[in-house]
TORKOL-4160 file (C-alpha; in steps of 0.2 Angstrom, whole numbers, padded with zeros to 4 digits, m for minus):
341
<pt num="1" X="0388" Y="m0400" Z="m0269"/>
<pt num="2" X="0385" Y="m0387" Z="m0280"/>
<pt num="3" X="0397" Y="m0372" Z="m0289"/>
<pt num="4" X="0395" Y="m0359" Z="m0300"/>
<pt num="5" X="0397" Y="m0366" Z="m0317"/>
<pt num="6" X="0406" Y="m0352" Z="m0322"/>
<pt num="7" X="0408" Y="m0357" Z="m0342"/>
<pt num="8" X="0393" Y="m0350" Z="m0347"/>
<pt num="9" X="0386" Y="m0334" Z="m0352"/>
<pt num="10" X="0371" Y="m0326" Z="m0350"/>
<pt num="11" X="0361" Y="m0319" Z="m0367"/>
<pt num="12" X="0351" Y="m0306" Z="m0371"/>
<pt num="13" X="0333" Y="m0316" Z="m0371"/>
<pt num="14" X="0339" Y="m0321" Z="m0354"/>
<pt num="15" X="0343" Y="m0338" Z="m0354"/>
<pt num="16" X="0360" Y="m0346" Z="m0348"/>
<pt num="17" X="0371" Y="m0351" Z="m0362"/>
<pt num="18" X="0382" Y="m0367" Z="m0356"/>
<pt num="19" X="0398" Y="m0364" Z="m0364"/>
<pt num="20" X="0405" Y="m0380" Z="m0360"/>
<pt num="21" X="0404" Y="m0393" Z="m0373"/>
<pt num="22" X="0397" Y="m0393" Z="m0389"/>
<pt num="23" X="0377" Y="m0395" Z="m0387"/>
<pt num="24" X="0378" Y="m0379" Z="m0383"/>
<pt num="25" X="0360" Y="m0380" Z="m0370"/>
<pt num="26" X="0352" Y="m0363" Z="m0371"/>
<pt num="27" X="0343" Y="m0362" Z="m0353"/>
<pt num="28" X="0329" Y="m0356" Z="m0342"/>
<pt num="29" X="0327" Y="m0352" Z="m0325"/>
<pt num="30" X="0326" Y="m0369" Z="m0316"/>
<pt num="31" X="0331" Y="m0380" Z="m0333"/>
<pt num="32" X="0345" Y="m0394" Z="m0335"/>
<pt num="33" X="0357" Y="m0397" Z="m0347"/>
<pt num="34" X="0357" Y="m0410" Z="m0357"/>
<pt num="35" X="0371" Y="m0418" Z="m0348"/>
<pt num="36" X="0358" Y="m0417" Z="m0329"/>
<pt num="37" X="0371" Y="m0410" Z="m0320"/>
<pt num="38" X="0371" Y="m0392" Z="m0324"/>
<pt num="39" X="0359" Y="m0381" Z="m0320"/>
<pt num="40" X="0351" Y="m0361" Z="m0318"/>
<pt num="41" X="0346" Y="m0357" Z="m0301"/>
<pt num="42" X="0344" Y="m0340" Z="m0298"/>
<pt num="43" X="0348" Y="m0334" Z="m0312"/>
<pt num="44" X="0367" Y="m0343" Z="m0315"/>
<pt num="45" X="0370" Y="m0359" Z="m0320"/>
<pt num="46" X="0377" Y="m0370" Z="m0309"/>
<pt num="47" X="0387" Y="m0386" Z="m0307"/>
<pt num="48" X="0379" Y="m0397" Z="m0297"/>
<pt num="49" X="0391" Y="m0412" Z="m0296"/>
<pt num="50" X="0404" Y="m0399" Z="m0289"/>
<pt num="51" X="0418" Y="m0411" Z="m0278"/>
<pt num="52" X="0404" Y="m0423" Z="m0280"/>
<pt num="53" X="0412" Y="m0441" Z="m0288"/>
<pt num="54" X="0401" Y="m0455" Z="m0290"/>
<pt num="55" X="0417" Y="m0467" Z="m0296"/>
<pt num="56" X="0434" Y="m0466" Z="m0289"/>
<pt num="57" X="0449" Y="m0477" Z="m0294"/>
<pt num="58" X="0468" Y="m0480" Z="m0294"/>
<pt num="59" X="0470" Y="m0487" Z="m0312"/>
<pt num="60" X="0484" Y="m0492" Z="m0323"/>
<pt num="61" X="0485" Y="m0479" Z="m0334"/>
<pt num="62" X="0484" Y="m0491" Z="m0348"/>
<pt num="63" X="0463" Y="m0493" Z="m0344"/>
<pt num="64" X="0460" Y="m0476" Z="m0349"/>
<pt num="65" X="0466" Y="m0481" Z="m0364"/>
<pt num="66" X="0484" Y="m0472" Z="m0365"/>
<pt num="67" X="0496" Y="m0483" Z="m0373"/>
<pt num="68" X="0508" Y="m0469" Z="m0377"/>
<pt num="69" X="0509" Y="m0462" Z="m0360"/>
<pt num="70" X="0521" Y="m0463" Z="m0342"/>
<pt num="71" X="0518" Y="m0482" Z="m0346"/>
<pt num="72" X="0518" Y="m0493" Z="m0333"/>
<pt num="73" X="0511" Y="m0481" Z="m0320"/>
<pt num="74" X="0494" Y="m0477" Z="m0311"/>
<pt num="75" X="0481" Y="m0465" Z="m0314"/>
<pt num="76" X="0471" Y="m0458" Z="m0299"/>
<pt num="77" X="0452" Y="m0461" Z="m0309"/>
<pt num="78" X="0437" Y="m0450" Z="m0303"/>
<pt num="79" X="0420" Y="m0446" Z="m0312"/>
<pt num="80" X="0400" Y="m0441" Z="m0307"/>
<pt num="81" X="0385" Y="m0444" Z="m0312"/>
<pt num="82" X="0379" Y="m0435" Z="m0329"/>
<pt num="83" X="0385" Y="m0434" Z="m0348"/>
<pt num="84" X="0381" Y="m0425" Z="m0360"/>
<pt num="85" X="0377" Y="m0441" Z="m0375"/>
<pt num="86" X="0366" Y="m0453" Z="m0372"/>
<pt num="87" X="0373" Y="m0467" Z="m0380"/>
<pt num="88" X="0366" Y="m0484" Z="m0379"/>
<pt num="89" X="0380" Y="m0494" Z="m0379"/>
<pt num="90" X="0386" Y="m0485" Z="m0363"/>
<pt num="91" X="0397" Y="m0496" Z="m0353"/>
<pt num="92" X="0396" Y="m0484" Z="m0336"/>
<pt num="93" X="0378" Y="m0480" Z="m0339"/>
<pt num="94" X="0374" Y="m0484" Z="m0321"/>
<pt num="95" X="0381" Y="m0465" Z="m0320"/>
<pt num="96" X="0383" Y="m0457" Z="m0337"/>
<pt num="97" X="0362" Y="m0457" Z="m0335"/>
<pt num="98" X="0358" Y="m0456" Z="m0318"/>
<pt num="99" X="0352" Y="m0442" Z="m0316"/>
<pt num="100" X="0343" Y="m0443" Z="m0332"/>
<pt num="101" X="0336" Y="m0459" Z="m0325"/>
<pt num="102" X="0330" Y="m0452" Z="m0307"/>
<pt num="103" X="0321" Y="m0437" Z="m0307"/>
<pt num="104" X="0340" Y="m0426" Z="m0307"/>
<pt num="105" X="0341" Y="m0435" Z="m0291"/>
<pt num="106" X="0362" Y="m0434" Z="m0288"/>
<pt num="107" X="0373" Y="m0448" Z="m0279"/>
<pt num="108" X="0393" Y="m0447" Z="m0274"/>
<pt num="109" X="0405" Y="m0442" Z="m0261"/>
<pt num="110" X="0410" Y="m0427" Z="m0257"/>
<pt num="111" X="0428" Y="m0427" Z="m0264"/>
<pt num="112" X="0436" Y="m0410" Z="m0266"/>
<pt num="113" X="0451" Y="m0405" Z="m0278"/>
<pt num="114" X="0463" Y="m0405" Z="m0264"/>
<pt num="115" X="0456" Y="m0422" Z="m0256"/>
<pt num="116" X="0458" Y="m0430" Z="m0276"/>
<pt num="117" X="0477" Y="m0423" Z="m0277"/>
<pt num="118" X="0480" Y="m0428" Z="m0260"/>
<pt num="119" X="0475" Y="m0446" Z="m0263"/>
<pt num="120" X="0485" Y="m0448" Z="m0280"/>
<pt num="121" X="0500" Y="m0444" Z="m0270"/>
<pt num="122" X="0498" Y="m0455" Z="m0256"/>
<pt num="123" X="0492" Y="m0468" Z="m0270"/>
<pt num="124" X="0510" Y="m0466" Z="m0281"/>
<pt num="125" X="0500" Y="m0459" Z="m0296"/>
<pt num="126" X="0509" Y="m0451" Z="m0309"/>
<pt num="127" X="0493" Y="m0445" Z="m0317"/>
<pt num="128" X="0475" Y="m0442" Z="m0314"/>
<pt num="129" X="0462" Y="m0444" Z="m0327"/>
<pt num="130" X="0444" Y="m0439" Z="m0328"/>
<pt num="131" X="0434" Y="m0453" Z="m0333"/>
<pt num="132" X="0420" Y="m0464" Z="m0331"/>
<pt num="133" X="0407" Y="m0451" Z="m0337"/>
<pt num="134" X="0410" Y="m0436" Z="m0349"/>
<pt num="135" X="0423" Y="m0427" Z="m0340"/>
<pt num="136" X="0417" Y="m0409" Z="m0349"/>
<pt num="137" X="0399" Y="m0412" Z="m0340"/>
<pt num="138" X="0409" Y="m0405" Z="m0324"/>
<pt num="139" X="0422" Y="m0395" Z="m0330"/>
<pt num="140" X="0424" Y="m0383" Z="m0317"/>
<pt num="141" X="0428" Y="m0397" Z="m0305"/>
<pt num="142" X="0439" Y="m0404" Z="m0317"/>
<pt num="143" X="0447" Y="m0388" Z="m0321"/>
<pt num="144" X="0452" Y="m0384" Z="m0304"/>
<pt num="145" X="0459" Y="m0400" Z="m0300"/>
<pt num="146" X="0470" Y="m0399" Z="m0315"/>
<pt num="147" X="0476" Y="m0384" Z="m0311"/>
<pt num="148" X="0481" Y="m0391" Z="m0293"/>
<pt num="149" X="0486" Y="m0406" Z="m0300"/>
<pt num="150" X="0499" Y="m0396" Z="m0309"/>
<pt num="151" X="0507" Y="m0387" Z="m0298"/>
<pt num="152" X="0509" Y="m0401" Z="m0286"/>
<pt num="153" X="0520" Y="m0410" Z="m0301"/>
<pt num="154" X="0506" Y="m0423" Z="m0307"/>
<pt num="155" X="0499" Y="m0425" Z="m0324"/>
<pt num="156" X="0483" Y="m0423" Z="m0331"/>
<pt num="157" X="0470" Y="m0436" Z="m0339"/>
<pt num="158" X="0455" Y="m0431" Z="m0349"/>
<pt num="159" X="0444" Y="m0448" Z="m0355"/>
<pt num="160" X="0430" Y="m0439" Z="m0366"/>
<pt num="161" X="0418" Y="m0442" Z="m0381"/>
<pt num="162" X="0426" Y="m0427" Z="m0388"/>
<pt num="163" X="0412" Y="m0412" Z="m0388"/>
<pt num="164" X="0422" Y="m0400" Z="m0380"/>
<pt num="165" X="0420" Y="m0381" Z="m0385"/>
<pt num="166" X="0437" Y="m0373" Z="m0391"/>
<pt num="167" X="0435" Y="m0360" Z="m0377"/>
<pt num="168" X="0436" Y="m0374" Z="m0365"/>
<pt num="169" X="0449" Y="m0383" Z="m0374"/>
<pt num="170" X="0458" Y="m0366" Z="m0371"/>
<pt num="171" X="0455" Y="m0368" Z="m0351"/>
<pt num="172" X="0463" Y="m0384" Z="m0350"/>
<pt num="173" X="0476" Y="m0382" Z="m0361"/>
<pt num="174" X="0488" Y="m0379" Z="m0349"/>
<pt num="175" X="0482" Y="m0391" Z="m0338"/>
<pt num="176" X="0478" Y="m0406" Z="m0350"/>
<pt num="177" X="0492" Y="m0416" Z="m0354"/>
<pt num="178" X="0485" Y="m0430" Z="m0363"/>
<pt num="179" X="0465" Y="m0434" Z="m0369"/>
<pt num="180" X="0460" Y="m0451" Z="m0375"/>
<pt num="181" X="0445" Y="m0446" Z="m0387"/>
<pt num="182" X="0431" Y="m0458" Z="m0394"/>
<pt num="183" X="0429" Y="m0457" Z="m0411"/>
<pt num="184" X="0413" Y="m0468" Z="m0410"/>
<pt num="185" X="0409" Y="m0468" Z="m0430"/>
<pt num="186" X="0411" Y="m0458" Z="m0445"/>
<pt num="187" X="0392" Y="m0455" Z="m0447"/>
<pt num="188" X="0383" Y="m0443" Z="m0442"/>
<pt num="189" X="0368" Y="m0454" Z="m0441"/>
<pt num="190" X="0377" Y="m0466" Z="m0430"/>
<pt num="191" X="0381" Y="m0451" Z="m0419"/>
<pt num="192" X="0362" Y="m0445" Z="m0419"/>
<pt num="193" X="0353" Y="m0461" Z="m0418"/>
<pt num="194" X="0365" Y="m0470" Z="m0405"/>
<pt num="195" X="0373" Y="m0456" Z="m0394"/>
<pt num="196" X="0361" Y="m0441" Z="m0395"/>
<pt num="197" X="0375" Y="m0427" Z="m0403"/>
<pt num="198" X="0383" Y="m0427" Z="m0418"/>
<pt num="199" X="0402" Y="m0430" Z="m0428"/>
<pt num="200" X="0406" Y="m0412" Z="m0435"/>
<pt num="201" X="0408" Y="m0406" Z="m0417"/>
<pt num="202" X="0419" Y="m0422" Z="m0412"/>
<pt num="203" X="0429" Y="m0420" Z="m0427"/>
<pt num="204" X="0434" Y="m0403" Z="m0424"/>
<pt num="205" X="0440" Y="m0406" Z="m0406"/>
<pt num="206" X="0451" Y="m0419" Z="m0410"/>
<pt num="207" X="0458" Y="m0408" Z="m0421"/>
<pt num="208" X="0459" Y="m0392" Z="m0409"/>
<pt num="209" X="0465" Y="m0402" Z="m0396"/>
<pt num="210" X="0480" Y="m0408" Z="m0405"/>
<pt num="211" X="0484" Y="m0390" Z="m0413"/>
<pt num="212" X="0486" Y="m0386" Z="m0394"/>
<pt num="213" X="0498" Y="m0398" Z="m0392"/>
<pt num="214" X="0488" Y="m0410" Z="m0382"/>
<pt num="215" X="0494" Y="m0428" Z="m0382"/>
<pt num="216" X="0481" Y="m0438" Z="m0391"/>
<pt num="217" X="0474" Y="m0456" Z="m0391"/>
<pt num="218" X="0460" Y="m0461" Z="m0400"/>
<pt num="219" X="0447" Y="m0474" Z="m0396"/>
<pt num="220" X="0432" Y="m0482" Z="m0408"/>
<pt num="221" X="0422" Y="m0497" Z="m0401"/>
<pt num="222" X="0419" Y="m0506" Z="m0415"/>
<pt num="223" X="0400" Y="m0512" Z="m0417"/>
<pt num="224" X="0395" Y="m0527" Z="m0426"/>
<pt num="225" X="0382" Y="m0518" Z="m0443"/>
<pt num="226" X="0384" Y="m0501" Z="m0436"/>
<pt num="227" X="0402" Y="m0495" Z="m0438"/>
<pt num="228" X="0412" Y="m0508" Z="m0444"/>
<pt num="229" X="0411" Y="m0509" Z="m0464"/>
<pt num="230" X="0429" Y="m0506" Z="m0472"/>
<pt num="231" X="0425" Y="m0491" Z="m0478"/>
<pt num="232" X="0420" Y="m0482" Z="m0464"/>
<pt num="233" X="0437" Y="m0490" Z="m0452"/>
<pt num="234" X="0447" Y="m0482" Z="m0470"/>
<pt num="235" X="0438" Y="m0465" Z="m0468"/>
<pt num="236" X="0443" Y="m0463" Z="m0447"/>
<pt num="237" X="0459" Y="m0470" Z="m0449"/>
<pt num="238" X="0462" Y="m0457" Z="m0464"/>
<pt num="239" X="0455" Y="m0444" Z="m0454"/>
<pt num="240" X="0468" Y="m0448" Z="m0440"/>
<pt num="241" X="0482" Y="m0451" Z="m0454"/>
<pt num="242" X="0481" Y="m0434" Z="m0461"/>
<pt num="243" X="0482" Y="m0425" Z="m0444"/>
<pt num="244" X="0496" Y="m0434" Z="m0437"/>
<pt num="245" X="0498" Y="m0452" Z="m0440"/>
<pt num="246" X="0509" Y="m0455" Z="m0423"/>
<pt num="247" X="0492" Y="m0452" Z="m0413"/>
<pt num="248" X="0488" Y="m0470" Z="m0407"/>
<pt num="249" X="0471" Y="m0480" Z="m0412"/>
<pt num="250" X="0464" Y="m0489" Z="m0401"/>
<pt num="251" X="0451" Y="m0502" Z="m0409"/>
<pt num="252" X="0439" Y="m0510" Z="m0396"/>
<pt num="253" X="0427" Y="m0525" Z="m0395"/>
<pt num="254" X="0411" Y="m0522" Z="m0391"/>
<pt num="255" X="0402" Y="m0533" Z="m0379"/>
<pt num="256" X="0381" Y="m0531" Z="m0374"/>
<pt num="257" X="0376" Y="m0520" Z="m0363"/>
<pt num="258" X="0361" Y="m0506" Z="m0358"/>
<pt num="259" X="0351" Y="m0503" Z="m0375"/>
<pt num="260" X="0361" Y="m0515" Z="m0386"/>
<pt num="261" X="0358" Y="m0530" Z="m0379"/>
<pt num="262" X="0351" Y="m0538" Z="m0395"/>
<pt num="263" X="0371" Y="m0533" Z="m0404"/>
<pt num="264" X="0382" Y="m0549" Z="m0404"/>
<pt num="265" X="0400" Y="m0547" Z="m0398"/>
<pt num="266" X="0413" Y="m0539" Z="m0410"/>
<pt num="267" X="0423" Y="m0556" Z="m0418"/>
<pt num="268" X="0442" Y="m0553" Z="m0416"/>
<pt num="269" X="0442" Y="m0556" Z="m0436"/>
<pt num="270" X="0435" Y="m0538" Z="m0435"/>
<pt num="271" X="0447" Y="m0531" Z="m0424"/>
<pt num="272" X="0460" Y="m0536" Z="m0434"/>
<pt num="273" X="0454" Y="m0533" Z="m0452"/>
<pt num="274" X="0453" Y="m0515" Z="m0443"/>
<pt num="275" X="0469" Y="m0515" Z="m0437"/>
<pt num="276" X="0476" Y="m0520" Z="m0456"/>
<pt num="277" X="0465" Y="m0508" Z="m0463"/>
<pt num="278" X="0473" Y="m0494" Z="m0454"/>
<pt num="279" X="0490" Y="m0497" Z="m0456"/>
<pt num="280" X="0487" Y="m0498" Z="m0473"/>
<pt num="281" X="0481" Y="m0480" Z="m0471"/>
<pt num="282" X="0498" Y="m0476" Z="m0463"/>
<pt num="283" X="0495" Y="m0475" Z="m0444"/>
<pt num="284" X="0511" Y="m0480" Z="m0435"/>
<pt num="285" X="0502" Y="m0486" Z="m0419"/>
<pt num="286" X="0487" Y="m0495" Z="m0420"/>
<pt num="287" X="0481" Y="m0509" Z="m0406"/>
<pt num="288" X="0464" Y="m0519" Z="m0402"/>
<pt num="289" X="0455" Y="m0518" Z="m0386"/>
<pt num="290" X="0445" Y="m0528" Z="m0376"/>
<pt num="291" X="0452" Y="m0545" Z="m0380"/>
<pt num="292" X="0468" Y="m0554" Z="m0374"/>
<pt num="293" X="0482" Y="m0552" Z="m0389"/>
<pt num="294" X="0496" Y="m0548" Z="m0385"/>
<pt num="295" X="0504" Y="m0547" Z="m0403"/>
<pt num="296" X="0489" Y="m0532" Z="m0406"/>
<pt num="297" X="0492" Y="m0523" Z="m0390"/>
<pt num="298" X="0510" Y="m0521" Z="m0389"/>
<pt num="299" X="0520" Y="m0506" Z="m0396"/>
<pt num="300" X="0531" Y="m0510" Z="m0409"/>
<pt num="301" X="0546" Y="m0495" Z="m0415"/>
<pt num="302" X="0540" Y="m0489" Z="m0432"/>
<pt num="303" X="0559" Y="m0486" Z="m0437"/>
<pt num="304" X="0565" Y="m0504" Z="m0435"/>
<pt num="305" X="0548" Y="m0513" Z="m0430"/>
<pt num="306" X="0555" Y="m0520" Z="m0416"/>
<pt num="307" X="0545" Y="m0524" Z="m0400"/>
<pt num="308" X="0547" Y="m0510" Z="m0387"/>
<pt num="309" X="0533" Y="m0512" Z="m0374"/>
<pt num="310" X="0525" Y="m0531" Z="m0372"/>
<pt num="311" X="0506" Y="m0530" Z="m0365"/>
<pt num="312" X="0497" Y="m0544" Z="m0359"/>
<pt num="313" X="0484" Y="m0550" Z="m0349"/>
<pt num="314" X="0468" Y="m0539" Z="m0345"/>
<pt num="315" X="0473" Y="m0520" Z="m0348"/>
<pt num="316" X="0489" Y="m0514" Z="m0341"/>
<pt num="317" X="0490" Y="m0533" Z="m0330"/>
<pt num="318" X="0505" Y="m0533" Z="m0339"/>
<pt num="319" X="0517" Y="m0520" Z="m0347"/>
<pt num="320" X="0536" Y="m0521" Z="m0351"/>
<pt num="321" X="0543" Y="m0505" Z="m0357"/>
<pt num="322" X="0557" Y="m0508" Z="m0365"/>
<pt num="323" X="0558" Y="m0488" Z="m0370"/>
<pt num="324" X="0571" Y="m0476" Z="m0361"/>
<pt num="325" X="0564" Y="m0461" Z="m0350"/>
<pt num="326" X="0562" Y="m0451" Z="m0366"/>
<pt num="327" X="0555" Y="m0465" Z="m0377"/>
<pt num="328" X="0570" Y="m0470" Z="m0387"/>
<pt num="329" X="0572" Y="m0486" Z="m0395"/>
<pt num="330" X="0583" Y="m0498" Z="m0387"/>
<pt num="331" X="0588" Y="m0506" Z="m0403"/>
<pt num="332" X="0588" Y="m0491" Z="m0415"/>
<pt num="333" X="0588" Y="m0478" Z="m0405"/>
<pt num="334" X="0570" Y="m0469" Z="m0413"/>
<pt num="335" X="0563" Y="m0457" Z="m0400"/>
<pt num="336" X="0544" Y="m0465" Z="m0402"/>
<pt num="337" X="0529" Y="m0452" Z="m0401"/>
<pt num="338" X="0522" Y="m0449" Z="m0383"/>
<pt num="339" X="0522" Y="m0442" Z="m0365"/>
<pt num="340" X="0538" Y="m0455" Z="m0357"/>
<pt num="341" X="0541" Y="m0444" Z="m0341"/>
């Protein structure tokens, strides 16, 4: 299916501008993006994965991850093919690069907006999060179901490697309530190397997104000799310290996949030397991912240190929130950052 990709702008020279994330593709009749899934035909680019969803879910909304929001409840999970990074480690590559891998060949059913709010109500969602892939790669799908989403009282996911442009940050906005964003390194080699982009970009949306008033969690899969010295675990979680240290870190394990095969498994001694190292920097909720522990992947209330939500098991298996509807403390009575209702 395709659409008008209508966050794009035509120049002066003639080609199309994609104004949708961060790479920022300057093309010619007939050319991709980057991400395979947008495209000028006729003279307009155009979304070619359009109510086109290639992976479709009902979640907890613990998965995504979002520790820190509507605990306990489900997320309706939909993506396509196509994104706009190209990093080897991909854990969905099957879709982030097939249509990189296949000729631009496109595969999915046809899901629209209404059909995607519809089944998150007859599902019991609270939530519906754009995942799988990069969510910006379809934007205007994405942004039109938010908006629906909205007005039919359910709240709004985006699950993204964080190379949004602020004028689409501005779109969503309204219609975004929470974004878990990877910051994948704090190297701007490891970004160009491994994922095909690069940090600055990244950096700048996390902090736009949260001066928007976004809720934020972030994500770093942490990978044995490529991101995992002390130093550079210090330098993210001080970059997250100094814009708000409430925003939740999520610190995962990396296990072999796609084009690191040859990369051993992250050992849990990693995960939690992490985990130290950024409470040390002041971040009040930090937790491991990827592993069973249940003392690193609860939430514990930074007034009285308390245990306030018990997780076990695979992500969101099992979850006990112990929090009130607006996120108060049982035993202090401290209203702990995040979206509660």
């Amino acid at each position: 299916m395709s659409e008008a990709a209508w966050l794009s702008k035509r120049l002066e020279s003639g080609k199309v501008l994609c104004q949708a994330c961060a790479q920022s593709c300057k093309l010619d009749e007939g050319e991709y993006g980057i991400c395979g899934v947008r495209k000028v035909e006729n003279g307009e680019l155009r979304l070619l994965v359009y109510g086109l969803a290639a992976a479709v879910n009902v979640d907890p909304v613990e998965k995504k991850p979002m520790f820190h929001f509507l605990p306990q409840s489900r997320a309706f999970s939909v993506g396509t093919v196509g994104c706009n990074f190209a990093c080897k480690f991909c854990q969905n590559a099957d879709i982030s690069q097939y249509p990189q891998e296949h000729d631009h060949h496109l595969v999915g059913q046809e899901l629209p907006p209404e059909r995607i709010v519809a089944l998150a109500e007859e599902h019991g969602c609270r939530a519906i999060a754009y995942t799988y892939n990069e969510p910006i790669v379809f934007f205007e799908y994405t942004y039109d179901t938010a908006k629906l989403a909205h007005e039919r009282g359910l709240k709004n996911i985006y699950v993204t490697s964080g190379y949004e442009t602020k004028k689409a940050i501005d779109l969503l906005a309204p219609y975004i309530d929470g974004m878990n964003i990877d910051i994948k390194a704090f190297s701007n080699a490891f970004y160009e190397e491994i994922c095909g982009a690069k940090l600055k970009p990244v950096l700048e949306a996390v902090k736009y997104a949260h001066e928007k008033g976004i809720w934020i969690e972030i994500t770093t899969l942490l990978i044995p000799g490529k991101n995992d010295s002390d130093k550079e675990i210090r330098d993210i979680a001080r970059f997250i310290a100094d814009l708000d240290t409430s925003i939740p870190w999520h610190l995962s394990a990396f296990h072999p996949t796609y084009k690191m095969t040859d990369v051993e498994r992250t050992p849990v001694t990693t995960l939690r030397r992490a985990y130290k190292i950024a409470q040390e920097e002041g971040l009040m909720y930090v937790y491991v991912g990827n592993i069973d522990d249940e003392d690193h992947t609860s939430t514990y209330c930074p007034s009285c240190q308390e245990r306030v939500i018990d997780r076990s098991g695979h992500i969101g298996q099992y979850v006990r929130n112990m929090l009130d509807v607006e996120g108060h403390c049982p035993h202090c009575g401290y209203q702990l950052e995040g979206v509660w209702n």
